[in-house]
C-alpha positions in Angstrom: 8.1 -15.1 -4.5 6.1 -13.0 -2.1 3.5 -10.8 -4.2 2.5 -7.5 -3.5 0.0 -5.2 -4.7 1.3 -1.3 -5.3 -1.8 1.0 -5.4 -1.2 4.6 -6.5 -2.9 7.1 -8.5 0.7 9.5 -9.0 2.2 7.1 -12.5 5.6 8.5 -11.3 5.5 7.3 -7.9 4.3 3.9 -8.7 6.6 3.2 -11.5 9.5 4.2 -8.8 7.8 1.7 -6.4 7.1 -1.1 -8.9 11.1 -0.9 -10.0 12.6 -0.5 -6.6 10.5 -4.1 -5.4 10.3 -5.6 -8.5 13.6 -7.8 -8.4 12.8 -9.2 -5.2 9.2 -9.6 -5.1 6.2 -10.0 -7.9 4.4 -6.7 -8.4 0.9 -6.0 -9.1 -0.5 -2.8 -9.7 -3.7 -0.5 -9.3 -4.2 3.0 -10.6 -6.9 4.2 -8.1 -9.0 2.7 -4.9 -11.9 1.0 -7.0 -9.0 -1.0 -9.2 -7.3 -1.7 -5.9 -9.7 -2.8 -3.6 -11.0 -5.3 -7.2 -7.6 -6.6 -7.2 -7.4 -7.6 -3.4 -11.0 -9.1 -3.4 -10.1 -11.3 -6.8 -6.1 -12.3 -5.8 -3.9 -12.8 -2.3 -1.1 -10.9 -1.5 1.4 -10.9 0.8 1.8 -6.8 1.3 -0.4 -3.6 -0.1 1.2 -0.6 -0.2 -1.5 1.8 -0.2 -1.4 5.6 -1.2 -4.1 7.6 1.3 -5.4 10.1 -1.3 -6.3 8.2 -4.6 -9.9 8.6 -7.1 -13.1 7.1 -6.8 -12.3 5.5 -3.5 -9.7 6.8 -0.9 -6.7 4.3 0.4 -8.5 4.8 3.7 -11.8 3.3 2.3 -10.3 0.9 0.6 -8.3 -0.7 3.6 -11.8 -0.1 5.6 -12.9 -2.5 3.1 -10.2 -4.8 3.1 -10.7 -4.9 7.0 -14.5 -5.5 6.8 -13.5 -8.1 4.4 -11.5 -10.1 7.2 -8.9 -9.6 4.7 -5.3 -9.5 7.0 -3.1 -9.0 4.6 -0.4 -6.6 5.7 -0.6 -2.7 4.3 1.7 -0.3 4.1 0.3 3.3 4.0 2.0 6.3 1.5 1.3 9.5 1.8 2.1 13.1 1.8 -0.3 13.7 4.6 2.1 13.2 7.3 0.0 15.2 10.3 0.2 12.4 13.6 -3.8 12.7 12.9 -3.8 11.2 9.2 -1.5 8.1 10.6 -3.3 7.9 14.0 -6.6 7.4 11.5 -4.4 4.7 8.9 -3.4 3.1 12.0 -7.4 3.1 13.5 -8.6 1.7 10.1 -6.1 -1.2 10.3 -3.2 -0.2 8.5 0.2 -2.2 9.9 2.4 0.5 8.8 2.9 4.2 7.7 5.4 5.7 5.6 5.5 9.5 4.2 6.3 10.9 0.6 8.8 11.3 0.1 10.9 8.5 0.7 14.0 6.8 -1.0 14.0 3.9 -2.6 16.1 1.9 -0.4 14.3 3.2 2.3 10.9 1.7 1.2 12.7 -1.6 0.2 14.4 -2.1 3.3 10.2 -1.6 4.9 9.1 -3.7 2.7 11.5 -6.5 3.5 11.3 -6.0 7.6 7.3 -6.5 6.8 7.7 -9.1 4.9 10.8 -11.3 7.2 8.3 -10.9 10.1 
């Protein structure tokens, strides 16, 4: 089962998240950037799905990170910044993919699986 890591500071959002993939793929989550970016140095995944504003460290510092790393795990950006600059910046940082709040649920599972099929 493909595993992916959810990383979002909004409880709400990433219960929503966590149940809509959870079925189909084994879910790991993080609460803010420092938890995160732990949680991808210790374990692999196969997908991060990011938020772009969380504490202590940003979702854009953390994939910086991840990047400097030579960590290529796939990520999926969220966020309610959805200005072309904020996704041009994901997207320069080495994000694979952007998606804005809000979303539907079968919208984000249908990304998820297109990401994870290729």
């Amino acid at each position: 089962m493909k595993k992916i890591l959810v990383a979002d500071d909004e409880d709400i959002l990433r219960i929503l998240i966590t149940d809509t993939l959870e079925d189909d793929f084994d879910i790991e989550e993080a609460e803010d950037g420092k938890e995160a970016l732990q949680k991808i140095r210790d374990n692999d995944y196969d997908l991060i799905v990011l938020d772009y504003m969380m504490p202590y460290l940003t979702g854009l510092e953390v994939l910086e990170a991840v990047r400097n790393d030579q960590n290529t795990t796939k990520v999926l950006m969220l966020t309610a910044k959805a200005q072309d600059a904020d996704r041009e910046n994901a997207i320069a940082k080495g994000a694979d993919y952007f998606m804005s709040k809000p979303f539907s649920p079968m919208e984000l599972l249908t990304l998820v699986e297109n990401i994870l099929a290729s």
